[in-house]
Short mmCIF file of the C-alpha atoms (twelve columns), coordinates in Angstrom:
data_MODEL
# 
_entry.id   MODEL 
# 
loop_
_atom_site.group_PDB 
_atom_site.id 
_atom_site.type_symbol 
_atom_site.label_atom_id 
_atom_site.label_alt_id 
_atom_site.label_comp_id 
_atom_site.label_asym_id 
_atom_site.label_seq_id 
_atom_site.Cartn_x 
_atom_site.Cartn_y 
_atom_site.Cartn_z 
_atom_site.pdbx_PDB_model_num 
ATOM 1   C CA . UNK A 1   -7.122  26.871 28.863 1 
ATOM 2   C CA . UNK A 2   -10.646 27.924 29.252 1 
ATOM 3   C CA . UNK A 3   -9.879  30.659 31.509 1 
ATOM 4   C CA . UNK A 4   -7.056  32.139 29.925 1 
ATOM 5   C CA . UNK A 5   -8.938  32.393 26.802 1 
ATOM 6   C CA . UNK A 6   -11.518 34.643 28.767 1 
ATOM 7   C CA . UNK A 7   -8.992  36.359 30.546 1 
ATOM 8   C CA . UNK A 8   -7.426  37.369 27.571 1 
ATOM 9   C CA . UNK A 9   -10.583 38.066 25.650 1 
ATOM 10  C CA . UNK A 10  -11.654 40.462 29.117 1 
ATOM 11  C CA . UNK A 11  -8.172  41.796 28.910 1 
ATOM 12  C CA . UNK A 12  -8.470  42.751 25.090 1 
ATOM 13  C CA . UNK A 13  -11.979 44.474 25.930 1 
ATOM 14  C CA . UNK A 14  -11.093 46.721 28.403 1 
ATOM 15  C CA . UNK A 15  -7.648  47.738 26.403 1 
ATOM 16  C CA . UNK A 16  -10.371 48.850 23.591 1 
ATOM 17  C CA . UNK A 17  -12.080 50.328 26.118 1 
ATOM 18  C CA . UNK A 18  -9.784  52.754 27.355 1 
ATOM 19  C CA . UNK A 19  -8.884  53.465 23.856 1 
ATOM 20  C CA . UNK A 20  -12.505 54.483 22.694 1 
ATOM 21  C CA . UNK A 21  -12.817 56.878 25.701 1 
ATOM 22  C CA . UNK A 22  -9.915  59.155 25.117 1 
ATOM 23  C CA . UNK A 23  -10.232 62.152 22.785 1 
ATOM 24  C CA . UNK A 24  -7.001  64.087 21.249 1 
ATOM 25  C CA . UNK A 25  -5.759  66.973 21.979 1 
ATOM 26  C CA . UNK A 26  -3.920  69.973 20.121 1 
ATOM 27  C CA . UNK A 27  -2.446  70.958 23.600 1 
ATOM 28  C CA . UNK A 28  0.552   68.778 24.944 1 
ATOM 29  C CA . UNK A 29  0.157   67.324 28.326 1 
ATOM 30  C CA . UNK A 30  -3.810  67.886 27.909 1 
ATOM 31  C CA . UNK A 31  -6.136  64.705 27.628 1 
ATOM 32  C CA . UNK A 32  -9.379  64.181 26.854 1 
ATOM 33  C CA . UNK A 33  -11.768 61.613 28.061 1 
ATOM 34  C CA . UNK A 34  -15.161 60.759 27.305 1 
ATOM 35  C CA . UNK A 35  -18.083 60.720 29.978 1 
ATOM 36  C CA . UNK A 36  -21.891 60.199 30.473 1 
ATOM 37  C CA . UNK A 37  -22.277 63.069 31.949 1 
ATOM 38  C CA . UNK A 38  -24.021 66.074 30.715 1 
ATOM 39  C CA . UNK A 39  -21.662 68.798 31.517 1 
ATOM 40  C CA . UNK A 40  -17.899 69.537 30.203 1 
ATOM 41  C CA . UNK A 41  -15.351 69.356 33.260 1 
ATOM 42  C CA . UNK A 42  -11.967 70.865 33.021 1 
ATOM 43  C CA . UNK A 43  -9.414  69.832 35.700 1 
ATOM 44  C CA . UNK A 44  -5.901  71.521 36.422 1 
ATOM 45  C CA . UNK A 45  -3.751  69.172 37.985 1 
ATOM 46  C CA . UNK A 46  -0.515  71.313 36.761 1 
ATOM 47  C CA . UNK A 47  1.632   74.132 38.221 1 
ATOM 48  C CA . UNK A 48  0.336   76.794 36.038 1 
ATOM 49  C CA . UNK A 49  -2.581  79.118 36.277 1 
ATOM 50  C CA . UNK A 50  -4.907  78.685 33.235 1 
ATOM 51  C CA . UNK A 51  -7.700  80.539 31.506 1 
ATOM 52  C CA . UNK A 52  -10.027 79.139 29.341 1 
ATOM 53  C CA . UNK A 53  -13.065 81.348 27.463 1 
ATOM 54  C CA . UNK A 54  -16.243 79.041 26.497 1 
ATOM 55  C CA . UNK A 55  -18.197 80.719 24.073 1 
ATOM 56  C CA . UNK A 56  -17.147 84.369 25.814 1 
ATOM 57  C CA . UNK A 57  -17.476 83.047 29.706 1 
ATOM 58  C CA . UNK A 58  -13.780 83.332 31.504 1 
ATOM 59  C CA . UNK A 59  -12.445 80.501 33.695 1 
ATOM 60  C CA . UNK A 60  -8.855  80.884 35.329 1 
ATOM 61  C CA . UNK A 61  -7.781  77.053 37.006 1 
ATOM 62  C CA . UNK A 62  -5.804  77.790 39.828 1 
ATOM 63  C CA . UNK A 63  -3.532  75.020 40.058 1 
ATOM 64  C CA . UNK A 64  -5.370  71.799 41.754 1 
ATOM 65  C CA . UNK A 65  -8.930  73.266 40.561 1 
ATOM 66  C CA . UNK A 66  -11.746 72.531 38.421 1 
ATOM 67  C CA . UNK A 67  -14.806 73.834 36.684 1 
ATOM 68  C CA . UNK A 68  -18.173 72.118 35.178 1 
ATOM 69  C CA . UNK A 69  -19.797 73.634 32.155 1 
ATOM 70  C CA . UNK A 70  -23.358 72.730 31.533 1 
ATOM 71  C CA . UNK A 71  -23.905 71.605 28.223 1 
ATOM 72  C CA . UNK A 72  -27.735 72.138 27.734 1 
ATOM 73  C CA . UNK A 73  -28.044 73.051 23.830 1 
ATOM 74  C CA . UNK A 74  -24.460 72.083 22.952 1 
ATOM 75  C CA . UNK A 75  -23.242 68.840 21.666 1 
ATOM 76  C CA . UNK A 76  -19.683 70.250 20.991 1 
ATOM 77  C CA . UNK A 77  -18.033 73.219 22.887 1 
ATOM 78  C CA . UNK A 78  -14.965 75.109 21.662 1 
ATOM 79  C CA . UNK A 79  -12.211 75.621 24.304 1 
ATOM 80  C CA . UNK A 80  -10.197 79.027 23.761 1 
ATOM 81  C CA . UNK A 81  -6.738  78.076 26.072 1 
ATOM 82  C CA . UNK A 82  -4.856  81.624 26.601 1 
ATOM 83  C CA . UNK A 83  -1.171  81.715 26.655 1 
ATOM 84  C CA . UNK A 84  -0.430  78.795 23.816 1 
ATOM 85  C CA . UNK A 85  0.201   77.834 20.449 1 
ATOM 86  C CA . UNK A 86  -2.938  75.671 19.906 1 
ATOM 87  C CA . UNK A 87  -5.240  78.561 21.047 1 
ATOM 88  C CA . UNK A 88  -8.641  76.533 20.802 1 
ATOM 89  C CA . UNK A 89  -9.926  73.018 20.206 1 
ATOM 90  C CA . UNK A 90  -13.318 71.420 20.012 1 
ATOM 91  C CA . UNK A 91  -14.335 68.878 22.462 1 
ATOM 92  C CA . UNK A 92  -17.475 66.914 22.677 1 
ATOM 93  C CA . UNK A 93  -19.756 68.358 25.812 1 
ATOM 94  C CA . UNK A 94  -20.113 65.114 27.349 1 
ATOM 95  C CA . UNK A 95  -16.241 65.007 28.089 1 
ATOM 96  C CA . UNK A 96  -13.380 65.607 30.746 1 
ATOM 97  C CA . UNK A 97  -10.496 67.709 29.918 1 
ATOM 98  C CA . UNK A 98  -7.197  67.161 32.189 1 
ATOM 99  C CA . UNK A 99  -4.137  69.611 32.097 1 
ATOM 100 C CA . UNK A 100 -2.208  67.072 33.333 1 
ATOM 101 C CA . UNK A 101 1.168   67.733 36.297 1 
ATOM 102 C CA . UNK A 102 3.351   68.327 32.986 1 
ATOM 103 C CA . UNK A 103 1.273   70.839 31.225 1 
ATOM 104 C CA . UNK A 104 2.829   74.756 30.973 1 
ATOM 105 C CA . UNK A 105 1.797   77.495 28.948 1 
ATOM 106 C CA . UNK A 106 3.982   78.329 26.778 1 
ATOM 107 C CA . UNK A 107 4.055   82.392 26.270 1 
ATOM 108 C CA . UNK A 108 4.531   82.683 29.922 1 
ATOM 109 C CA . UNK A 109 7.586   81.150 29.127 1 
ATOM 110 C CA . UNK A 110 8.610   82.868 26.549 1 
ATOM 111 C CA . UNK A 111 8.617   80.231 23.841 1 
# 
């Protein structure tokens, strides 16, 4: 009984865990995660070619690429995400954004 009190209790932790990591998102099929480190990385892991500005420096994400953003002198950075409703969003520097497989923009098509 023991152990399946601790497993439980170990269980229970990491589920909070998990929880406390993830940021939210304006954007659908975008998540947010918290890190240690101290640069911003955006991943595309979707179909779509994306552009984000930081603070007036251009990124475009091929599909299956990524980008690091050193944060020195920010502790928050403001995406700008071209081609949707939810133009921008704040995200804390020390954080991993995913466009996730299902994300699209959504003025290239034509919503």
């Amino acid at each position: 009984m023991k152990l399946s009190s601790k497993l439980v209790l170990t269980l229970g932790l990491l589920s909070s865990a998990v929880i406390a990591s993830e940021y939210s998102s304006p954007l659908e099929n975008v998540e947010v995660y918290k890190t240690e480190l101290s640069t911003l990385s955006i991943q595309n892991f979707s179909n779509e070619k994306i552009e984000v500005d930081l603070y007036g420096e251009t990124f475009n994400l091929t599909p299956a690429s990524g980008v690091q953003f050193e944060c020195s002198g920010y502790d928050n950075l403001e995406l700008q995400i071209k081609n949707n409703d939810h133009e921008y969003f704040e995200v804390p520097c020390k954080s991993r954004v995913v466009f996730t497989e299902s994300f699209t923009n959504q003025y290239a098509q034509g919503e």
